[in-house]
N, C-alpha and C positions, 0 to 999 in steps of 0.2 A: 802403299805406304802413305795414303794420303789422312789427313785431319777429317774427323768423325765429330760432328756439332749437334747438339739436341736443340732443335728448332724456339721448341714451349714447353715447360713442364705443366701438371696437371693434380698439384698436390691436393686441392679442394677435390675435385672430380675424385680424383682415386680413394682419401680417405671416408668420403659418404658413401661409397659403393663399398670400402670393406666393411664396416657401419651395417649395412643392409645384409650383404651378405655373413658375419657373424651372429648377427640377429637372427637371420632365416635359419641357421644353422643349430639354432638353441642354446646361445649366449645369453645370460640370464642378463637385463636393461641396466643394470647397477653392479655390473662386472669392470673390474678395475679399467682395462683396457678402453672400454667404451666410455669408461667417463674420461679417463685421455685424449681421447678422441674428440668428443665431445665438449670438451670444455677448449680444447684447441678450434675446431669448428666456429665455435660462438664468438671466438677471440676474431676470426677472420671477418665475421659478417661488416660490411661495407654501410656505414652508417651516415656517408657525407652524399651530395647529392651529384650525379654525374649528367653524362650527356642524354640518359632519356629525358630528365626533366621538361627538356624540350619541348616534349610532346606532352609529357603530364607533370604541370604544374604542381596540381594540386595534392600530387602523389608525395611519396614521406619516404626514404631512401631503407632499405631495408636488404639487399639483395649481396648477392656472392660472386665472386669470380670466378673465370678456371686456373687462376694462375696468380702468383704475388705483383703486387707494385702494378693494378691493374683499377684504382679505387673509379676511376673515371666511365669506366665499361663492367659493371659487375651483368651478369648474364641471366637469365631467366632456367637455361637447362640445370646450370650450377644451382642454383637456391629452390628449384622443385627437389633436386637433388639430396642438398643437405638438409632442409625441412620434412623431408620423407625420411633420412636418416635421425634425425634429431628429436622426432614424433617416436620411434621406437627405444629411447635409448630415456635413464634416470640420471641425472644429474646431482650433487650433493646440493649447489644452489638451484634448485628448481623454478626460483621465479629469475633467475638469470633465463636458463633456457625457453621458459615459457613467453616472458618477454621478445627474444630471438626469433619462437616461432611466430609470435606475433606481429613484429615488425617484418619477415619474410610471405609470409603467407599473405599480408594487406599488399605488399609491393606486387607480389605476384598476380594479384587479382587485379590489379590495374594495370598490369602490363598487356591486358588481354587486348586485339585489334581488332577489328571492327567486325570482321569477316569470323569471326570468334576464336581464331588460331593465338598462336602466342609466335613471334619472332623469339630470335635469340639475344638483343641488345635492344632494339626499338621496337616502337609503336606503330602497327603503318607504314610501314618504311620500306612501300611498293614501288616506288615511281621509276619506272623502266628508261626514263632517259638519260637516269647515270652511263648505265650502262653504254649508252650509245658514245659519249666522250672520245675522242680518237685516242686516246691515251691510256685509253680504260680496257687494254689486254691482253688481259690475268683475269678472267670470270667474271663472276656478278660481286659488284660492289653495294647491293643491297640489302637488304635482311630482312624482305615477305616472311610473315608464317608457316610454318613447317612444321609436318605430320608426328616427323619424331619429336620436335620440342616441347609440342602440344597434347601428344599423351602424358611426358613425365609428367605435365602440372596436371595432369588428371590424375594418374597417380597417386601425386602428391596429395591432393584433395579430397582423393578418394580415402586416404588414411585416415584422416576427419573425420568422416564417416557423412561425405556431401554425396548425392547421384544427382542425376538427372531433372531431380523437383529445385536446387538451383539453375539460375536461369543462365548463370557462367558456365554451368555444366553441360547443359541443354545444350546453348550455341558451341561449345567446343565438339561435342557431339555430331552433331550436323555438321561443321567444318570439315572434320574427318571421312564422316561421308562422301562427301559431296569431294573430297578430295583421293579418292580410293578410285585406283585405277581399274578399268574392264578387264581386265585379268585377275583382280583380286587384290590385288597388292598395293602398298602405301610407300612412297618415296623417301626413303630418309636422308635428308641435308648435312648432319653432319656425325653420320658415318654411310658406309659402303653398304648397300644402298634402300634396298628394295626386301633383303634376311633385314637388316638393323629396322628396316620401317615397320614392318610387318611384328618384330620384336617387341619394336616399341608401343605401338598402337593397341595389341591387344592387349597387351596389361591391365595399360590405361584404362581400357573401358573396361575389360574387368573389374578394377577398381573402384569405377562407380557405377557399378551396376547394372550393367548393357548386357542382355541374355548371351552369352557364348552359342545357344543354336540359332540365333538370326543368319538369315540365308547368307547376307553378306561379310557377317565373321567369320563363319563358316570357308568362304570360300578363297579367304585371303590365309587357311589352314590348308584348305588343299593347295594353292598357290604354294606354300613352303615344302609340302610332300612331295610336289611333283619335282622340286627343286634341286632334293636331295640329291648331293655329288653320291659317288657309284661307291665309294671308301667307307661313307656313314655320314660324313661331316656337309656343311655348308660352306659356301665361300663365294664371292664375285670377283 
């Protein structure tokens, strides 16, 4: 009998993923619902300047949150997100949404780090000795680039109809590589772990244009085959 509390809601996250999935399903783009959707979507985008400024000045606020009351930390997974959703979907004001995608798709191209990965809130925001903090334990209090947050913005880009002949494309590319583990498989940070990475990675490069027979796409597919629980399903 005790009290039952929702930690975080998720209302951006969840409404561009049903966005996505309506679309894939054969929702025609100027179906009533989707422009509900949509024109709520645009209303959320985050237009004031928060805490990556930090690191990029020169950058122009553009980005989303996963959650309300949040204007300070809008996140990079969230706005490949809704800009992959929003790319599929007609609008009645058309240069509202195309403005939107253009202030999230500039934000997102500068949120890229050095090492060509995308973080989920910052730029670079490697340096390991947070962590050492004697106070600091509850996990990693940093926010390196990661495999999953860096396909969606492939994804996302890939909708555009960008591959690899960008040079943001390129280095996320290579990032990914070079980060794909001897077993085949990609880490993913924020969900469970290794099914979400591998989920999320091949899309991605699907979407701009990466051969699905390269030996090492390939083998991050057998990695998921060998995987499979004995029921049908996946799980960690």
């Amino acid at each position: 009998g005790g009290w039952m509390f929702q930690a975080s809601i998720s209302p951006i996250w969840d409404t561009g993923l049903t966005v996505l999935a309506l679309r894939s399903a054969g929702l025609p783009p100027d179906h009533p619902a989707l422009i509900k959707a949509g024109e709520w979507l645009v209303s959320k985008q985050i237009l004031k300047d928060g805490d990556w400024k930090v690191r990029r000045r020169k950058a122009k606020p553009g980005g989303w949150a996963f959650e309300f009351h949040c204007e300070n930390y809008p996140d990079v997974d969230d706005t490949a997100m809704v800009v992959l959703a929003l790319n599929g979907i007609q609008l009645p004001d058309e240069g509202k949404r195309r403005d939107a995608l253009t202030r999230g798709f500039r934000w997102l191209r500068e949120m890229q780090s050095s090492n060509g990965g995308w973080g989920a809130y910052d730029v670079d925001n490697t340096r390991q000795l947070t962590n050492r903090i004697p106070f600091c334990n509850f996990g990693e209090v940093i926010d390196p680039p990661s495999e999953d947050v860096t396909a969606h913005v492939l994804e996302c880009f890939g909708s555009f109809g960008y591959d690899e002949a960008w040079k943001v494309i390129r280095k996320a590319v290579e990032y990914l590589k070079a980060q794909q583990r001897p077993d085949g498989s990609w880490f993913g940070r924020w969900g469970v772990n290794y099914v979400y990475g591998i989920g999320a990675v091949v899309p991605g490069l699907k979407a701009v244009g990466v051969d699905m027979r390269e030996p090492w796409v390939q083998k991050s597919l057998d990695w998921l085959v060998e995987h499979q629980n004995e029921d049908g399903g996946w799980g960690e």
